[in-house]
N, C-alpha and C positions, 0 to 999 in steps of 0.2 A: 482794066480787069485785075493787075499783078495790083494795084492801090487797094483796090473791093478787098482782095484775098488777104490782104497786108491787115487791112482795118478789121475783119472779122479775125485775125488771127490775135492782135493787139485787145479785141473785144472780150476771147474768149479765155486769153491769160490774164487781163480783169478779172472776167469773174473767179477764174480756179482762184486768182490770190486773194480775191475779198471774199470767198468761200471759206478758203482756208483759216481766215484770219475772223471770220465771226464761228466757224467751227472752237478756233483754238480760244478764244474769248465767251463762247457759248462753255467751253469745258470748265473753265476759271471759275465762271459762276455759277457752274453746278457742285464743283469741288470746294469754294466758298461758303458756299448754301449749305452742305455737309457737315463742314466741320462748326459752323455757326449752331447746326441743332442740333450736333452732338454736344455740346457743350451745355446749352441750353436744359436737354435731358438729363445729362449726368450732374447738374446742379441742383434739382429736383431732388429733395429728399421724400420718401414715403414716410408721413406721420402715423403714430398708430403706437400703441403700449409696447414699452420695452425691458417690463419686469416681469420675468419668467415666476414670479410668485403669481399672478394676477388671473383671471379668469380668461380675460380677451387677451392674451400673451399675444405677441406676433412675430416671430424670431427673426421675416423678411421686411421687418421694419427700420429704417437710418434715423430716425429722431424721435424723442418720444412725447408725445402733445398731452401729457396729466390725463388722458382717458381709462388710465388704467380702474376695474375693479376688481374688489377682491371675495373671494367667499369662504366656507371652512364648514366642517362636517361638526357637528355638536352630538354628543353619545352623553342619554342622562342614566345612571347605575345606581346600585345602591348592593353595598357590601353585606353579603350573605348572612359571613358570621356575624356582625352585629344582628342577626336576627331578622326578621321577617318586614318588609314594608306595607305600613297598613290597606294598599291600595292597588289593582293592577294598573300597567300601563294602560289598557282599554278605557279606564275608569278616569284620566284624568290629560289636560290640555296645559302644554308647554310653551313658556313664554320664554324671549330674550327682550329688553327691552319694549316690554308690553306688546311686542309683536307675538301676535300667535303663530308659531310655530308649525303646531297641530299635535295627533295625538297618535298613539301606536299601539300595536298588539305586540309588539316586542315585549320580552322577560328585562326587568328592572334589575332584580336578584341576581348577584356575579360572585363567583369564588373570584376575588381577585380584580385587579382594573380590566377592564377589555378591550378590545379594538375592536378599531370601526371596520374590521376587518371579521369581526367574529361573526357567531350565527345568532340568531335572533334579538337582535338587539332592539334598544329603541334610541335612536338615532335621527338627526334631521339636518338635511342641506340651511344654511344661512350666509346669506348675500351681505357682507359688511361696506360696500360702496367702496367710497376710495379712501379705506384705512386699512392697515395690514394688521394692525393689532388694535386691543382696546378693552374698555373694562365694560363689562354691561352685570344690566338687574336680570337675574335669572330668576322665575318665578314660575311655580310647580300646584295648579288649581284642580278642585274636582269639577266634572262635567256639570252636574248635577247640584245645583244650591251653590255657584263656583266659590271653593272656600282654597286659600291660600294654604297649602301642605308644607309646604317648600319656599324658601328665598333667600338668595344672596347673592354678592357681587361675584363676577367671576372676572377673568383675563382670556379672550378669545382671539386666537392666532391664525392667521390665513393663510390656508394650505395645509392644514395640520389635523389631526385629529383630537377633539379638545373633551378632554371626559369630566365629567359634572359628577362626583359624587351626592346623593339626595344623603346622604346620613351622616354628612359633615358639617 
């Protein structure tokens, strides 16, 4: 009987120590496991545009993968005191590099340059892709028999307000 008691007692501090010892080896490999995908994650960078000039800006971005584009507000005027322009803005279709732009009921006629900030203007959003600047064909038609009013090269800057004088 004291042998029985002996051998179940020799049985059961087995297992407490091979318990213990796949306990503390089970621990190993979880805090192993850990620091392996931490490391993993924080070598991941988020791609994504990292010029705050740019439309898709992304300020939670670590690298920047050439996605950026860019756009800019285009305002077409024509300077008062040179006198009157032959035509309303209703009356006529705004191109930048033969893109139609479209057309507006905005006033043409400005004491002065304006901003794109001002009140009724004739004004239009334009999507320049992935340049930040550049030169394009500006070109000013009537709706009507479309007859070229208006044309010349201009310098269009992204993020900016870019005003096109017609009587220059």
């Amino acid at each position: 009987m004291k042998l029985m008691v002996h051998f179940n007692n020799i049985i059961k501090e087995s297992f407490v120590f091979l318990k213990e010892k796949f306990n503390m080896k089970l621990n190993h490999l979880l805090y192993a496991t850990a620091l392996v995908m931490s490391f993993s994650f924080s070598a991941c960078k988020k791609e994504g545009c990292t010029d705050a000039l740019a439309s898709n800006y992304d300020n939670t971005v670590d690298k920047d993968d050439q996605s950026c584009t860019f756009s800019s507000d285009v305002l077409f005027w024509y300077d008062a005191n040179q006198g009157t322009f032959p035509l309303e803005a209703s009356d006529l279709n705004f191109y930048l590099d033969t893109k139609l732009l479209g057309s507006s009921t905005g006033e043409l006629a400005r004491q002065g340059i304006p901003t794109c900030d001002s009140i009724n203007i004739v004004s239009f959003p334009f999507e320049m892709d992935k340049t930040k600047s550049g030169i394009y064909f500006v070109e000013v038609k009537t709706k009507v028999n479309p007859t070229t009013v208006f044309s010349d090269t201009v310098n269009i800057f992204a993020g900016k307000c870019n005003t096109i004088d017609l009587g220059n």
